[in-house]
DOPA-140539 format. One record per residue (C-alpha): residue in one letter; chain; x, y, z; residue number from 0. Coordinates in steps of 0.1 Angstrom, whole numbers. Example, Ala and Ser with C-alpha at 12.3 -4.5 7.8 and 13.67 -1.06 7.14 Angstrom:
BEGIN
<node papa="A" nulum="A" x="123" y="-45" z="78" gunu="0"/>
<node papa="S" nulum="A" x="137" y="-11" z="71" gunu="1"/>
This chain:
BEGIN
<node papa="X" nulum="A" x="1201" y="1278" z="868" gunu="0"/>
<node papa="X" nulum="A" x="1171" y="1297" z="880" gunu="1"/>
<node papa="X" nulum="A" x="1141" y="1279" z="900" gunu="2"/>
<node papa="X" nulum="A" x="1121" y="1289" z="872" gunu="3"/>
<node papa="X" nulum="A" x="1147" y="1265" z="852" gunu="4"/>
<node papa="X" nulum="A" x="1147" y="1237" z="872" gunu="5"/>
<node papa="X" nulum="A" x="1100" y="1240" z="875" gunu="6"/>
<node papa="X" nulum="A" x="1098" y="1238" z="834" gunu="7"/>
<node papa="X" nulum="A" x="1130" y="1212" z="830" gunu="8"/>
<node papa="X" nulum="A" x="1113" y="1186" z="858" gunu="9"/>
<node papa="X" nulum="A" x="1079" y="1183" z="831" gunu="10"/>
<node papa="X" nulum="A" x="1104" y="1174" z="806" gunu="11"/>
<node papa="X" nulum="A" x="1124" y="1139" z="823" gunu="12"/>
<node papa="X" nulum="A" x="1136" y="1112" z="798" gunu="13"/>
<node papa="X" nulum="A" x="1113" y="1086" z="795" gunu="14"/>
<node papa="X" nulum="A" x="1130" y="1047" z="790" gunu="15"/>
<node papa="X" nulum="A" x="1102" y="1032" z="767" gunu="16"/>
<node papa="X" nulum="A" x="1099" y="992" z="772" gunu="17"/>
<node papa="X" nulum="A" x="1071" y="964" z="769" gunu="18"/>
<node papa="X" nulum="A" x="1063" y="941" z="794" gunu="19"/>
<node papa="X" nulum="A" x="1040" y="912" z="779" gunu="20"/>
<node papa="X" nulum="A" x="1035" y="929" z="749" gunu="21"/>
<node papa="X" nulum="A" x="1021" y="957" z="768" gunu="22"/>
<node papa="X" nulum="A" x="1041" y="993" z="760" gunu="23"/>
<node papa="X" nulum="A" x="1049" y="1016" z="792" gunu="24"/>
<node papa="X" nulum="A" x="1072" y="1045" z="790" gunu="25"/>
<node papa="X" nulum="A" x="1093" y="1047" z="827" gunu="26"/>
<node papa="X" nulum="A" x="1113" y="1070" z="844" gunu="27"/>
<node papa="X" nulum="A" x="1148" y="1068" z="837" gunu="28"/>
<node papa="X" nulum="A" x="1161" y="1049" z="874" gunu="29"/>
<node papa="X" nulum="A" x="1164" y="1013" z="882" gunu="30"/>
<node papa="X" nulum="A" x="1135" y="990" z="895" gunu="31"/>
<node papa="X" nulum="A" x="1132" y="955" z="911" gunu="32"/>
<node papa="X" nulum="A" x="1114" y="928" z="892" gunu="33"/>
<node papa="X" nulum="A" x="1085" y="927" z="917" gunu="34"/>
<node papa="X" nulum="A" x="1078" y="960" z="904" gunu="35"/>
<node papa="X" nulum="A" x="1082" y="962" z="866" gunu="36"/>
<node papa="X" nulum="A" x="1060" y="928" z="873" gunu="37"/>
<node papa="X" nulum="A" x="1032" y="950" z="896" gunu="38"/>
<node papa="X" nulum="A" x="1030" y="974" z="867" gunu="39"/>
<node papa="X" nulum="A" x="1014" y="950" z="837" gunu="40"/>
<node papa="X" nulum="A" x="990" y="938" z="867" gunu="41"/>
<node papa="X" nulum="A" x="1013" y="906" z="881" gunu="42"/>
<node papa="X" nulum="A" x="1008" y="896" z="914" gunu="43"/>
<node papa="X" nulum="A" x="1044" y="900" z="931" gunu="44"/>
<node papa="X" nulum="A" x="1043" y="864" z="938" gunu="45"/>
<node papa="X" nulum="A" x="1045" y="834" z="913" gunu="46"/>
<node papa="X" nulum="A" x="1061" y="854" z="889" gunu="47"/>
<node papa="X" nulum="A" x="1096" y="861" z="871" gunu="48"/>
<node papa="X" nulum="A" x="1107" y="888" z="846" gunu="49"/>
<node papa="X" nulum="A" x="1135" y="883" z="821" gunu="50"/>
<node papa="X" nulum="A" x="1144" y="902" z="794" gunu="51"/>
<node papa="X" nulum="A" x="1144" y="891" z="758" gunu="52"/>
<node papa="X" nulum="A" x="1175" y="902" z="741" gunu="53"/>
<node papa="X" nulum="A" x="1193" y="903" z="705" gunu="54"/>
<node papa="X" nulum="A" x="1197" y="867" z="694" gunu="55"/>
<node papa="X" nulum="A" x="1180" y="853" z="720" gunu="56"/>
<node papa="X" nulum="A" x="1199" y="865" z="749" gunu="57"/>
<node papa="X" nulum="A" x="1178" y="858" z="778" gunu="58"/>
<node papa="X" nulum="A" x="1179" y="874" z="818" gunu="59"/>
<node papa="X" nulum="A" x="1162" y="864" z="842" gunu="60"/>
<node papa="X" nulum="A" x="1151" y="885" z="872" gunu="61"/>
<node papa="X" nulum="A" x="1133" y="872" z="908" gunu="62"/>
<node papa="X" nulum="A" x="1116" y="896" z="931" gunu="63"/>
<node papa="X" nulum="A" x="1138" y="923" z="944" gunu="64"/>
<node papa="X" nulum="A" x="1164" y="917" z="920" gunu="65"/>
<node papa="X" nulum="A" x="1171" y="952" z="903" gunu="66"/>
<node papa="X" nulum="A" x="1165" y="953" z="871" gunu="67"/>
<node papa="X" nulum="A" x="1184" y="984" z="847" gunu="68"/>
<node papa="X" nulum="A" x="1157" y="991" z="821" gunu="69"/>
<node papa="X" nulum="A" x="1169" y="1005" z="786" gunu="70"/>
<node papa="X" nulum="A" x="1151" y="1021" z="765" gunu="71"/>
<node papa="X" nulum="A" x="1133" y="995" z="740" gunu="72"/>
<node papa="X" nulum="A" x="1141" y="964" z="762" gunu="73"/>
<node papa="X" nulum="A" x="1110" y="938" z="760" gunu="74"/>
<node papa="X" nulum="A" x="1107" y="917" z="791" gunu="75"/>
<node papa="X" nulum="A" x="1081" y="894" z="793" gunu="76"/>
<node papa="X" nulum="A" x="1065" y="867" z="826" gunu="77"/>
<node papa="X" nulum="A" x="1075" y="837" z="833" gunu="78"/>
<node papa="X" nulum="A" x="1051" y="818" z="860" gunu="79"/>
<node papa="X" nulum="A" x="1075" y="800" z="884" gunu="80"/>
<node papa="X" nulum="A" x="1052" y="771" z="889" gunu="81"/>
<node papa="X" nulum="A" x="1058" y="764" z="850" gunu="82"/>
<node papa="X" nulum="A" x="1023" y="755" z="844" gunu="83"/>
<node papa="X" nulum="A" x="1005" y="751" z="810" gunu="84"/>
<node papa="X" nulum="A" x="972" y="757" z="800" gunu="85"/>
């Protein structure tokens, strides 16, 4: 493969779509630790898990630097540690 190649095929990465809180972000394709994935729908990285809503209501939970393998179409959503209700 040329240079030229690999310049125009690095524009085109595959994107894992997911929603986080009901919010939709499209992610590269690599792992990332809960703090993270929490950072990016606006989560402090404290007081906070992440856990993925499956089929059939399949849950996982994830704390901190836990990595997490994001799929394309997974839905995680918060879950404040202190377990406090408005």
């Amino acid at each position: 493969m040329t240079a030229e190649a690999a310049e125009g095929n690095r524009g085109h990465e595959h994107k894992i779509h997911v929603t986080i809180d009901g919010q939709p972000f499209a992610l590269e394709d690599r792992h990332y630790t809960a703090t993270e994935l929490l950072a990016l729908a606006g989560l402090p990285s404290g007081g906070y898990d992440l856990t993925r809503v499956g089929k059939h209501g399949r849950v996982e939970s994830f704390h901190d630097d836990d990595k997490v393998a994001v799929h394309d179409g997974d839905t995680f959503v918060s879950v404040n540690q202190r377990g406090t209700v408005a």
